[in-house]
Structure formats: C-alpha cells, structure tokens
C-alpha positions as CSV (number, residue, x, y, z in Angstrom):
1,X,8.5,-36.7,-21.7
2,X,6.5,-35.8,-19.1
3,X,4.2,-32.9,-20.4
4,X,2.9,-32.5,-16.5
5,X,5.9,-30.6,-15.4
6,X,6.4,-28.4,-18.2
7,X,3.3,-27.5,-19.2
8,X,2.8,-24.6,-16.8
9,X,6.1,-23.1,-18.1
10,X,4.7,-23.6,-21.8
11,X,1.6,-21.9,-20.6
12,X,3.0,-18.7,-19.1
13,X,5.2,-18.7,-22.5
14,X,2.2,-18.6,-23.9
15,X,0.4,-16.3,-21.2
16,X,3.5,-13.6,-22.0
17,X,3.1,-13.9,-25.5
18,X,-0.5,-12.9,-25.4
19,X,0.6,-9.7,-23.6
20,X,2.5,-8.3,-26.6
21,X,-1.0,-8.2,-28.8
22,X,-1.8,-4.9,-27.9
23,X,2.0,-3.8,-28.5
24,X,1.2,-5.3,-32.0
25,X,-2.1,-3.5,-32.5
26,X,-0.7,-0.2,-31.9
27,X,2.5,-0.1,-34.1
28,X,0.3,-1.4,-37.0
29,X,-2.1,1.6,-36.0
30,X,1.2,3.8,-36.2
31,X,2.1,2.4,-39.4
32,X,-1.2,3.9,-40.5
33,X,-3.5,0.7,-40.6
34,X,-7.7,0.4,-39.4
35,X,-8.9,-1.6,-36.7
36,X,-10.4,-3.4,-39.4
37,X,-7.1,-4.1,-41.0
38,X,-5.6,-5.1,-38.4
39,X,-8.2,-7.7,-37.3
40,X,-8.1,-9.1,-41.0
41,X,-4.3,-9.6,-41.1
42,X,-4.6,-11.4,-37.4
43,X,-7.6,-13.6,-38.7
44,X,-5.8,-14.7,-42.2
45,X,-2.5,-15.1,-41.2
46,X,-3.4,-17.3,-38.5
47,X,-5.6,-19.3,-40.8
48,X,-3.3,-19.5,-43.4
49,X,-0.3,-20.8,-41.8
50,X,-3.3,-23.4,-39.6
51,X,-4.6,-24.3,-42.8
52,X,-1.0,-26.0,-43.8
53,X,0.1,-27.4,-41.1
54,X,-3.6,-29.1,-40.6
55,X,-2.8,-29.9,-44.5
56,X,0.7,-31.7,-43.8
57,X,0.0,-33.1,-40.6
58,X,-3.8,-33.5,-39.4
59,X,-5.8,-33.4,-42.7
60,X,-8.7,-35.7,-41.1
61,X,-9.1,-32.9,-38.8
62,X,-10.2,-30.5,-41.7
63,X,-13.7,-32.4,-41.9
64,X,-16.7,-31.1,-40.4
65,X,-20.7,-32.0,-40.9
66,X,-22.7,-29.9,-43.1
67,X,-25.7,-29.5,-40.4
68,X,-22.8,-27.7,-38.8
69,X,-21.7,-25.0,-40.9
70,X,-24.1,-22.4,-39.3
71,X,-22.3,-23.1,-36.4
72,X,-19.2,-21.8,-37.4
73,X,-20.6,-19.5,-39.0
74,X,-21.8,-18.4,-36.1
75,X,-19.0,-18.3,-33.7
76,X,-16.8,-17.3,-36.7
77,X,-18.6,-13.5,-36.7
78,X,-18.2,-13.6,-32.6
79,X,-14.2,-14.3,-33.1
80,X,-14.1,-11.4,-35.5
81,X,-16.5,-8.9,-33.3
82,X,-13.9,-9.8,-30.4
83,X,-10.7,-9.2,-32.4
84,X,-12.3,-5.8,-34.1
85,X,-13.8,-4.4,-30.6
86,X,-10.2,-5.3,-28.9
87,X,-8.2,-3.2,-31.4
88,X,-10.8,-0.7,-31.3
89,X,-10.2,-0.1,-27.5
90,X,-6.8,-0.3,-27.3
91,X,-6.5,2.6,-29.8
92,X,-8.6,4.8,-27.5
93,X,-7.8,3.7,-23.8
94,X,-4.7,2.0,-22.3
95,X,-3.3,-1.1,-22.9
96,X,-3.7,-2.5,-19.3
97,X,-7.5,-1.4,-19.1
98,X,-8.1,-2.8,-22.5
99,X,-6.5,-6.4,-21.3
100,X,-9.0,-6.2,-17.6
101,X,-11.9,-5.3,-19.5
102,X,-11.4,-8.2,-22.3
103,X,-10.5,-10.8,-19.7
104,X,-14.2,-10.1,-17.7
105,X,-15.1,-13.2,-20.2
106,X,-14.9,-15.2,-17.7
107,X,-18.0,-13.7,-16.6
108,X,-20.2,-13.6,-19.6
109,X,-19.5,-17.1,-19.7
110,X,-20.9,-18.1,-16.5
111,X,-24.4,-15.9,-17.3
112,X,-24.4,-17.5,-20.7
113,X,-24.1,-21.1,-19.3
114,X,-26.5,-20.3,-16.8
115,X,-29.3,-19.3,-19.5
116,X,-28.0,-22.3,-21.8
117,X,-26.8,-25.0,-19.9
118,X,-29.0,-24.4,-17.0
119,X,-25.4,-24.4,-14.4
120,X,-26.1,-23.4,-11.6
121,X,-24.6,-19.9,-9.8
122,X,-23.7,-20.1,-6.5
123,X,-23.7,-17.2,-4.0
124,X,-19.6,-17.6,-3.6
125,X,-19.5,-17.1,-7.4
126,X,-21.4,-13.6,-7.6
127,X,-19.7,-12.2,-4.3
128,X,-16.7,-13.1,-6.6
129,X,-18.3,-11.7,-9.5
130,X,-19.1,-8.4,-7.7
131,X,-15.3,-8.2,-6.8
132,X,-14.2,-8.8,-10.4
133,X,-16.6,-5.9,-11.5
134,X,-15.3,-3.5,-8.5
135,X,-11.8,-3.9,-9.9
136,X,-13.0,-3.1,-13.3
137,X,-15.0,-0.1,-11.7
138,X,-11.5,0.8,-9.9
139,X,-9.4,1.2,-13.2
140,X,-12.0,2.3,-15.1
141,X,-13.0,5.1,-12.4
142,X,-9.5,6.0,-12.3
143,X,-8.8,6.8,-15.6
144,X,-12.0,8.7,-16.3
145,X,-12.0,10.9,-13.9
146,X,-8.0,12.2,-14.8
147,X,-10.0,12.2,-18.2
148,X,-7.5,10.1,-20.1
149,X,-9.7,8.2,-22.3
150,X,-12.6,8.0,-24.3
151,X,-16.1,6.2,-22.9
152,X,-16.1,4.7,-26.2
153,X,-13.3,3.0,-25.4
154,X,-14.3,1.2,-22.5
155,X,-17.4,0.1,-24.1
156,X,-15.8,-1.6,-27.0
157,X,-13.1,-3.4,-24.1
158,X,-16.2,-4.7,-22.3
159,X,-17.9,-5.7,-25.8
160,X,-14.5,-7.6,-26.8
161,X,-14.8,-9.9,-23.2
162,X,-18.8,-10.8,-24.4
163,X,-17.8,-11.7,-27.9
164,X,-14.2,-13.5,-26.8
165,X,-17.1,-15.3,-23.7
166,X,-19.6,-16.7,-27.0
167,X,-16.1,-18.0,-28.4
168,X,-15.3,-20.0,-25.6
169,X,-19.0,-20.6,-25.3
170,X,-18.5,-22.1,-29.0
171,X,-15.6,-24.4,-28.4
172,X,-17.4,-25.9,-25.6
173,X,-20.6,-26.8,-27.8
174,X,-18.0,-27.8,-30.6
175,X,-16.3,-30.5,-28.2
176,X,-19.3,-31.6,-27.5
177,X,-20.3,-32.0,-31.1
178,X,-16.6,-33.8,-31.1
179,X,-14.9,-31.4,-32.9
180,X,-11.1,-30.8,-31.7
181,X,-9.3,-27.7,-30.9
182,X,-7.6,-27.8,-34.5
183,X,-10.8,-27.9,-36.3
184,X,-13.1,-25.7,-34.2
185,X,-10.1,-23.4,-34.0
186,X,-10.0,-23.3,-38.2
187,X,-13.3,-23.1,-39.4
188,X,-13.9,-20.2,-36.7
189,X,-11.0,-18.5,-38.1
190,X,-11.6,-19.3,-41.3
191,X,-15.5,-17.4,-41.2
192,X,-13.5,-14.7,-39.1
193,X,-11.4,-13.3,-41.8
194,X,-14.4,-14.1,-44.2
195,X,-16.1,-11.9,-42.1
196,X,-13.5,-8.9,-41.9
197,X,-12.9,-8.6,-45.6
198,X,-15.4,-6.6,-46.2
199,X,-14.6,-4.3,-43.8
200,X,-10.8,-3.7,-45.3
201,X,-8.4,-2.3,-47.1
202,X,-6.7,-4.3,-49.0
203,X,-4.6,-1.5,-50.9
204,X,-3.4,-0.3,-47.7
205,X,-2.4,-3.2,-46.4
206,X,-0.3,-4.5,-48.9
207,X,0.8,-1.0,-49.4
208,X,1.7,-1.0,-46.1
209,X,3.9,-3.9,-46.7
210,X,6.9,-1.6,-48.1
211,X,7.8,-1.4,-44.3
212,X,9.6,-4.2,-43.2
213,X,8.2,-3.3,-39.0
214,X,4.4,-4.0,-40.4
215,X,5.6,-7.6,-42.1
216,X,7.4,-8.4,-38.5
217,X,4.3,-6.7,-36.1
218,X,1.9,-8.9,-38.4
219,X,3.5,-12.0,-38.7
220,X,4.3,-11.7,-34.8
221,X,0.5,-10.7,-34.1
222,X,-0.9,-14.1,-36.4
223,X,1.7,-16.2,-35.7
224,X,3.4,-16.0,-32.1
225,X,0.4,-13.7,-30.2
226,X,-2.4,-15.8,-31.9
227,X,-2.2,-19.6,-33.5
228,X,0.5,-20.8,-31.1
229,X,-0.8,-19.2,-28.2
230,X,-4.4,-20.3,-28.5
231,X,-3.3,-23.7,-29.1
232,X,-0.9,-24.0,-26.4
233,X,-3.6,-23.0,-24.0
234,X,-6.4,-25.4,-25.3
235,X,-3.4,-28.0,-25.6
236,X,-2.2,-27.2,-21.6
237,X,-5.7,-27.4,-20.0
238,X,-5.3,-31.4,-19.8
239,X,-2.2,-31.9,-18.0
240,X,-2.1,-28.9,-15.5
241,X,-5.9,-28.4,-14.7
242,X,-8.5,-26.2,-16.0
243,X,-8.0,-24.4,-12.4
244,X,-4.2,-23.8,-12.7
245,X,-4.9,-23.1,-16.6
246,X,-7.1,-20.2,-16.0
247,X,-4.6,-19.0,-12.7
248,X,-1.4,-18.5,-15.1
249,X,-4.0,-17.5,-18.2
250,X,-5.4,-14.8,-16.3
251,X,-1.8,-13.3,-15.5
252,X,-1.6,-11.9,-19.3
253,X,-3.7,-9.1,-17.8
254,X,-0.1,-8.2,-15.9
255,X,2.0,-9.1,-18.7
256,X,-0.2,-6.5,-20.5
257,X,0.4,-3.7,-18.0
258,X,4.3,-3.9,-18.1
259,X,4.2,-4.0,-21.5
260,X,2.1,-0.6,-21.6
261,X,4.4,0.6,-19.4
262,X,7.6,-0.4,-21.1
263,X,6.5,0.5,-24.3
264,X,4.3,3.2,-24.4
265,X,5.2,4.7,-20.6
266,X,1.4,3.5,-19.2
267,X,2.0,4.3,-15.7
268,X,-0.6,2.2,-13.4
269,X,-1.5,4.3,-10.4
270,X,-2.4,2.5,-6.7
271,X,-6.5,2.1,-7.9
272,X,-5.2,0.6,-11.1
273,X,-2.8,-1.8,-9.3
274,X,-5.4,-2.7,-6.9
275,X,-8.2,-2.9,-9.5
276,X,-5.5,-5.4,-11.7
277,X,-5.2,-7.6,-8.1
278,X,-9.4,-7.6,-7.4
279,X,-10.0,-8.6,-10.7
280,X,-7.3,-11.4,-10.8
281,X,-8.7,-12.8,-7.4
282,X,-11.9,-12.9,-8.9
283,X,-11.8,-15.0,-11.8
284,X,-9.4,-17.3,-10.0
285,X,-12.2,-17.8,-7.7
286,X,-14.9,-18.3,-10.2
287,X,-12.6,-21.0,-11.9
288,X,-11.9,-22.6,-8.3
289,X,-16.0,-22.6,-7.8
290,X,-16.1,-24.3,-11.1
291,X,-14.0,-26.8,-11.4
292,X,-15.0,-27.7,-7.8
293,X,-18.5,-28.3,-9.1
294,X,-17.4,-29.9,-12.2
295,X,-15.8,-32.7,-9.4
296,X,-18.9,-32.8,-7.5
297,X,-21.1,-33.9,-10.5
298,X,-18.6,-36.4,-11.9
299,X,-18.4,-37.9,-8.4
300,X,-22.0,-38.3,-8.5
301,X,-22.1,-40.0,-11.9
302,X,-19.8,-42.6,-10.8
C-alpha cells in the first residue's frame, strides 16, 4: 500500500476529528462535569485503552530507563496543564478562539528551542510571528470589545498553547532519548491522569455515568478526538512532510469554528475570519522556515 498517497486524507480525518474536542468538552460541562473531570476522563481513557493495545501488540515499547522517569514526570504535568487550561477556556470564551489561541504553540515552541536548542530565529520567522499574534489580537479584540467573554478566558487559551508547546517540546527530547511515539505518548499520559486525580470527582463522574450522552461524549473525547488522532499525526509526519503535516494540522482551527457554529450558533464576524486566515498563514510560514532550515543543515552534514 502506498501510505504516501493516503496519508494526507488520514491526516485531515484526523485534523476533523480534533475539531469536535471542544464539542465534547462542552456537553460533558452540560451534563454537569468540572474542567477537572473532564480532563481526567480524556487522560485515563486514552491511557487505558493505549495501555492494551501496547499490551497485545507492542509490549517492548512499554520499557523506559529509570534515569528517565523525571522526564515524564515532567512533561506528564505539561500534558495535564494543557488539557485542564483548554477546557477551562472553552467554557468561558468561544470555541473558535479557544482552538487559535491553543494552536499559537507553534510559537512557544520556536522561543523554547531558541533558549534550549540554541536554533536560530530568522527575521522571516518573527515578521511571521508578529502576523500570527495580530490574528490572535484580531479575534481576541473582536470579541472583547462586543464583551462576549471573560479575560480569564483568553488567558487560560493562551496558557493551554505554552503547555501543549513543552509537550511537543517533550516528544522531541524523547526521540532523541529513542523513545517512540507509543511510549513517550503512554508514560506522558500515564503521569497526566496521575496528575488530575487529585483534582476530581470521582463520585460525579461515575454518577454521571447514568446518562448514556456522557459514556458516548467521553469515550468519543479519549478514544476518537485523542489516542487515534495524536497517533495518526505523529504516524503521518513521515510520509507526507513535516511541512504539509503542520499545513492540514493547522486547519483544525477551521474545523473548530464550523463546529462552534453548527453546534452552538458561534457566528465568526469579518475580524474573526480574517484573524482565523492571519493566523493560519503564519504558522504555515514558520513550519516552511523550518523545515527549510532543517534541509540546509542536513545538506551540510553530508
């Protein structure tokens, strides 16, 4: 088969499916769930149903190094600060602005690689950076001033891109510790839900269970809007490109505004469609600038 052509479809299954996590969040909110809640059932069903199938099929992959288990401890309690501070936006501010904000990783990453990794920045990749951040200013502008939202909210959006940014940061240092995507993927998940359980209620939850729509929203929030997702995107990267990777990735901000509209009646004015359409330019650029560079140094090691 040859993964090459399909991948991109797979992808922007995947892409779509990502869109619907806010959908998720909120009828679990409706059903009278916490943030907190709501993160935890994310975090354990996905590491549950990872757990088995890494049990069954890729037990070898279950092994990590001892000297390593601050690691994941580490980047475990960024996964769960990203989950929480995403829920916790999307219950204050709209589902569209909540998707922008969390997708300015992109950018967090960059600064953190800069201060880590010593990579360079180039002048193209702030003028792209300021473009991405006039976008966000755009949307976030917009809905401020017709007074629609709480500040709160776009601080915890903004929070959820830094933390989701240290998680990619944490599967990059993982690969090069040679971990794989299955087992960085796990034990982050794994110290995740560790992490959340303090933090909720378990008596509500399975309480909450009587209702058939929470067993369906959670099992479609863990499941199909999480695991397979996630993978499918690590998975993709290989045989279409990290540049066309992050192109169709970055599209799950739109999937996340016509869901907000068809679902909850989110209606995106001409500053929030622009500020969408700045902000998608942007981080297509930045991966353009560094994938281009990525070239340029492996051209000079060979």
């Amino acid at each position: 088969m040859d993964f090459k052509k399909i991948a991109p479809i797979i992808l922007l299954i995947a892409t779509v499916l990502c869109g619907f996590m806010a959908v998720c969040g909120r009828n679990l909110l409706k059903a009278g769930l916490s943030t907190f809640d709501i993160t935890f059932l994310r975090l354990f069903i996905s590491t549950a149903v990872l757990f088995i199938f890494m049990l069954i099929f890729s037990r070898q992959d279950l092994k990590i190094r001892k000297k390593d288990a601050l690691y994941f401890i580490l980047f475990g309690v960024f996964k769960f600060l990203s989950d929480y501070t995403f829920f916790r936006s999307v219950d204050t501010i709209s589902i569209s602005l909540t998707s922008l904000l969390q997708n300015t990783a992109p950018y967090f990453v960059m600064i953190v690689s800069y201060f880590l990794f010593k990579e360079k920045v180039s002048g193209k990749t702030i003028l792209a950076m300021m473009l991405g951040t006039f976008g966000c200013i755009l949307m976030s502008g917009s809905a401020l001033f017709r007074a629609s939202i709480d500040p709160m909210g776009l601080v915890f959006a903004i929070l959820s891109g830094f933390f989701l940014a240290m998680y990619f940061i944490g599967s990059r240092i993982g690969n090069d510790r040679g971990y794989g995507v299955m087992t960085y993927l796990f034990y982050v998940m794994f110290i995740a839900t560790l992490a959340s359980l303090p933090f909720t209620d378990l008596g509500r939850i399975v309480g909450s269970m009587a209702d058939t729509s929470v067993i369906v929203n959670s099992l479609a929030l863990g499941i199909l809007i999480t695991l397979i997702p996630y993978y499918i995107i690590a998975w993709s990267v290989k045989y279409v490109g990290q540049l066309k990777a992050s192109v169709i990735t970055v599209s799950e901000v739109v999937f996340a505004a016509i869901c907000g509209a068809m679902f909850f009646n989110e209606a995106l004015d001409i500053l929030d469609v622009f500020g969408v359409i700045t902000m998608v330019v942007s981080i297509v650029t930045i991966s353009a600038i560094s994938v281009k560079n990525k070239d340029a140094q492996d051209s000079d090691i060979i």
